[in-house]
C-alpha positions in Angstrom: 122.3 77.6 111.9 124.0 74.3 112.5 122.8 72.8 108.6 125.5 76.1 107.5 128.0 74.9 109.8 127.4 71.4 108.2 127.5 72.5 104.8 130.7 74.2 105.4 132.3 71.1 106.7 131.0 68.8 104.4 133.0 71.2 101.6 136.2 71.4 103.8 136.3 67.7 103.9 135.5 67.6 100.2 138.6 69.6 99.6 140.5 68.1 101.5 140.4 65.2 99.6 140.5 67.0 96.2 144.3 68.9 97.6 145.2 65.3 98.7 144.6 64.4 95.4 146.3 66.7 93.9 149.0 66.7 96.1 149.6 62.7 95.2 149.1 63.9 91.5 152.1 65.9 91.5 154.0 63.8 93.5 153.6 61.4 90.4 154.5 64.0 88.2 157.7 62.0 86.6 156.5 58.8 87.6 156.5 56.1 84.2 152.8 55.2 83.2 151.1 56.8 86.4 147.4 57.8 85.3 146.0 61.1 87.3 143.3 61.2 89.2 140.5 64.0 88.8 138.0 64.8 92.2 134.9 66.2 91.1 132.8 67.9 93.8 129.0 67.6 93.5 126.1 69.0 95.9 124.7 66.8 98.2 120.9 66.8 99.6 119.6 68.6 101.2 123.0 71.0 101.5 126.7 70.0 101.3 129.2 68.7 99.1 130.7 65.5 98.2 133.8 64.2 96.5 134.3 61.6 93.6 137.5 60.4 92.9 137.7 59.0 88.9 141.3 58.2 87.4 142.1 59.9 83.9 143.2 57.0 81.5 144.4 59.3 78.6 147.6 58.6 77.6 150.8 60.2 79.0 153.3 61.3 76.3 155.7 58.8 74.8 159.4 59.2 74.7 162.3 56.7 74.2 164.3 56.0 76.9 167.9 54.2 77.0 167.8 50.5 78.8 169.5 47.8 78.9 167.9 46.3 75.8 168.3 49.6 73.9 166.2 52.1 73.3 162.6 51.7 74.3 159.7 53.6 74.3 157.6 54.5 77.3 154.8 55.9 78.4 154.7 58.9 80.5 152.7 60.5 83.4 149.5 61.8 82.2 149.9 64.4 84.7 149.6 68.6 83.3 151.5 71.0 86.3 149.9 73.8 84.8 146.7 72.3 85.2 147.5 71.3 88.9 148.7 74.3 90.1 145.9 76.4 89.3 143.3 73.7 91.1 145.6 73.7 94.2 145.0 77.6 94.3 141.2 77.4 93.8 140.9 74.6 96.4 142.4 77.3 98.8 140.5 80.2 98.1 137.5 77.6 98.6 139.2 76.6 101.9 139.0 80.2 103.3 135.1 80.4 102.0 134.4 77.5 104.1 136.3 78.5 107.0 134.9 81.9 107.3 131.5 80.0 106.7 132.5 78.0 109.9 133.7 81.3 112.0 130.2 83.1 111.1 128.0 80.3 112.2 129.6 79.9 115.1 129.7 83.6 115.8 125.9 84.0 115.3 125.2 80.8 117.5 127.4 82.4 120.3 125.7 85.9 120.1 122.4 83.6 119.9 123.5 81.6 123.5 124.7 85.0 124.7 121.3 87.0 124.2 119.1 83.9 125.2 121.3 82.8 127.9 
């Protein structure tokens, strides 16, 4: 019972960092040149999940923008809102899988100590 309870952690901390990452994505939203970064979860032996953090280096979109100098023509965030938003929503629908995962292990463990005890 305690390997389901690690499994289900080992996913909530994956997420976490895969909200945090997309958190700081669209933070950077209209940052200049900011590259995005993408967390891929993967399973882990013998149960669990891990994250990977990789940045995206595709181009943003280019636009010219007044300086001093002129016009000039820069580079834009890379960064898709309607691609974030819909992760963010996943990530919690996968939150509340893995913390009702959590709440029914430890449940079952407690009617286990109960009847044994």
């Amino acid at each position: 019972m305690v390997s389901g309870i690690h499994a289900a952690l080992s996913g909530l901390m994956a997420l976490q960092q895969k909200v945090e990452s997309t958190a700081h994505n669209t933070a950077n939203v209209d940052t200049d040149g900011y590259k995005k970064t993408v967390v891929t979860l993967t399973e882990q032996a013998p149960q669990g999940v891990t994250a990977q953090a990789a940045t995206v280096n595709t181009p943003g979109p280019m636009v010219y923008e007044q300086t001093g100098e002129g016009e000039t023509l820069v580079e834009q965030s890379n960064v898709e809102l309607t691609e974030e938003l819909p992760n963010l929503m996943l990530s919690r629908r996968f939150f509340q899988a893995n913390l009702k995962t959590v709440q029914t292990e430890d449940a079952m463990l407690g009617d286990l100590l109960d009847t044994l005890g």
